[in-house]
VOMI-652970 format. One record per residue: x negated, y, z of N, C-alpha, C in turn. Coordinates in steps of 0.1 Angstrom, whole numbers, padded with zeros to 4 digits, always signed. Example, Ala and Ser with C-alpha at 12.3 -4.5 7.8 and 13.67 -1.06 7.14 Angstrom:
BEGIN
-0132-0057+0078-0123-0045+0078-0132-0033+0078-0128-0022+0071-0137-0011+0071-0129+0000+0079
//
This chain:
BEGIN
+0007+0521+0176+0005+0515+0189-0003+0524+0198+0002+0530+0209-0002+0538+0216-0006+0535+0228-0018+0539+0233-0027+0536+0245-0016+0543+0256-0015+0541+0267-0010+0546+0281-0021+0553+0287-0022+0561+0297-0034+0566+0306-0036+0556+0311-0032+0548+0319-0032+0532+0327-0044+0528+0318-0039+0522+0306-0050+0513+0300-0060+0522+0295-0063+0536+0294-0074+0542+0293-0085+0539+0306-0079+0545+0315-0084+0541+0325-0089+0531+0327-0084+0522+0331-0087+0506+0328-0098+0503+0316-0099+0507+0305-0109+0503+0294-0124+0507+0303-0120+0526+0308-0134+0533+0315-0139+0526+0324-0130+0515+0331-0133+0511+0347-0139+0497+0340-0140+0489+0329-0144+0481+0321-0156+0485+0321-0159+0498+0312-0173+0502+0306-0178+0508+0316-0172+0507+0331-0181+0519+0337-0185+0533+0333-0175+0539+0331-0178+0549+0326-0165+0557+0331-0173+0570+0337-0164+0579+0349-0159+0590+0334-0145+0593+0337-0142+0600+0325-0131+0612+0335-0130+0625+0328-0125+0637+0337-0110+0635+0331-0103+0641+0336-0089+0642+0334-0091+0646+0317-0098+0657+0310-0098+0658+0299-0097+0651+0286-0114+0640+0291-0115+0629+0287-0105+0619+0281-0095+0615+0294-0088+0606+0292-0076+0610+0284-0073+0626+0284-0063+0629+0271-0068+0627+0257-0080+0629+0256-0089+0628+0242-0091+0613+0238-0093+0605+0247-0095+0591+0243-0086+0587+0240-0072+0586+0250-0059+0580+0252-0055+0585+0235-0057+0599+0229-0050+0599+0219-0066+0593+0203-0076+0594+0209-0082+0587+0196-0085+0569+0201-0086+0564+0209-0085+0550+0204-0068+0544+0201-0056+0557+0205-0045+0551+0199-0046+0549+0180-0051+0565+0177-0053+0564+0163-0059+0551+0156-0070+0552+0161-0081+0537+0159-0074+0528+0158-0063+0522+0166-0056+0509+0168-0045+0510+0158-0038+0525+0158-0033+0522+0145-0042+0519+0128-0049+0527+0128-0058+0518+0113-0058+0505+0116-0061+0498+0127-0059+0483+0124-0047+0476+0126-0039+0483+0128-0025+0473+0127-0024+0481+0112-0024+0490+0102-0026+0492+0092-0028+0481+0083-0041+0475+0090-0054+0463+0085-0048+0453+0083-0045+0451+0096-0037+0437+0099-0022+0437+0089-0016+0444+0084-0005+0444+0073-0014+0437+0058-0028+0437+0054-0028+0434+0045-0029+0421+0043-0026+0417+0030-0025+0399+0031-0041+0394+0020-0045+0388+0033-0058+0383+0027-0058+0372+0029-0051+0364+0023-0045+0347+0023-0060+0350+0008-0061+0356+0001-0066+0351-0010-0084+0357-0009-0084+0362+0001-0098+0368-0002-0106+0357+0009-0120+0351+0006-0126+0340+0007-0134+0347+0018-0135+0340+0032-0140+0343+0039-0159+0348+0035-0167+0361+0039-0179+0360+0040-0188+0364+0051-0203+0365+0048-0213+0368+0060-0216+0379+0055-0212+0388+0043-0224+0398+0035-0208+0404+0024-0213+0417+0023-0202+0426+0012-0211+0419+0000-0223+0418-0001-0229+0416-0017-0230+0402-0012-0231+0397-0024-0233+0387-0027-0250+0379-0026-0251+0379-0017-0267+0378-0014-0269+0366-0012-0281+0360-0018-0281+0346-0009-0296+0341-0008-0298+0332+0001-0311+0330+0009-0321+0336+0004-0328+0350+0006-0339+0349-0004-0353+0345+0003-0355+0334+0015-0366+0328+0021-0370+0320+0008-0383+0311+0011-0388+0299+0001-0390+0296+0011-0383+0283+0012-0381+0264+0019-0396+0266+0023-0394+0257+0036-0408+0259+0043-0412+0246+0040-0425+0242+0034-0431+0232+0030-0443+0225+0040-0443+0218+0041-0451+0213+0051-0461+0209+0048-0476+0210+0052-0491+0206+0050-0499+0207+0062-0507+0202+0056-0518+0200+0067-0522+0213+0072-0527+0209+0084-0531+0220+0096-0545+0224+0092-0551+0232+0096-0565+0233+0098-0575+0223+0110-0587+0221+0110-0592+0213+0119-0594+0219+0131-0590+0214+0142-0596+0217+0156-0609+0225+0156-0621+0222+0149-0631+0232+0156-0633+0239+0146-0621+0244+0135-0624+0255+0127-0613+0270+0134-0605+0259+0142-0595+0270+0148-0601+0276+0167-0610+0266+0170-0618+0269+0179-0631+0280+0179-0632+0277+0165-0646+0289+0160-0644+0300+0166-0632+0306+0165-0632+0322+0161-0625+0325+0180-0624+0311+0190-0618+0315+0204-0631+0320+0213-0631+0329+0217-0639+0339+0230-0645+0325+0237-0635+0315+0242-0638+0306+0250-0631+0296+0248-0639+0284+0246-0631+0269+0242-0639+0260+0253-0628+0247+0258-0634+0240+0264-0623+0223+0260-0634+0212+0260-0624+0200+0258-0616+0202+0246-0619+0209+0238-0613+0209+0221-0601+0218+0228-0600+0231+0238-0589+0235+0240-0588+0254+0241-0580+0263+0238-0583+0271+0245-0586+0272+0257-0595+0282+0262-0599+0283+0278-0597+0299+0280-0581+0298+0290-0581+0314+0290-0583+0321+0308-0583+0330+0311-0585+0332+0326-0569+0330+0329-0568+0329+0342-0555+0325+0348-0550+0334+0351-0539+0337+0348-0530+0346+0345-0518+0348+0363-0518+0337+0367-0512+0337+0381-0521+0329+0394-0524+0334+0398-0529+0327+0410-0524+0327+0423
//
């Protein structure tokens, strides 16, 4: 399956991307190549191979997030520059 100059052009005018007369001989003949490997691709029959997210076989390695108690208000207030009304108190950032 072979690219035209037309649709070279047309891809560059997509990407924005200004390309010289040379260019578009070099491209026109490597993304034809490229498209042929996947019509290649597209010939094999993968009716049997199981859709995945990962080549390996990997799976969740997080630990489940468990839920507990907080720390207290004025132990998390201790360590703020400036607390006011059990809250941070920061300078204002827009005025």
């Amino acid at each position: 399956m072979g690219l035209t100059r037309a649709e070279v052009e047309h891809i560059a005018k997509l990407a924005r991307v200004a390309l010289s007369e040379e260019d578009k001989v070099k491209f026109e003949e490597q993304l034809s190549e490229i498209l042929d490997h996947f019509d290649v691709l597209r010939q094999l029959n993968t009716d049997d191979v199981p859709p995945t997210a990962h080549t390996l076989p990997l799976e969740n390695v997080f630990s489940p997030d468990q839920a507990r108690d907080s720390l207290p208000p004025g132990d998390i207030l201790a360590n703020a520059p400036r607390s006011e009304d059990g809250l941070f108190r920061v300078r204002a950032v827009l005025e």
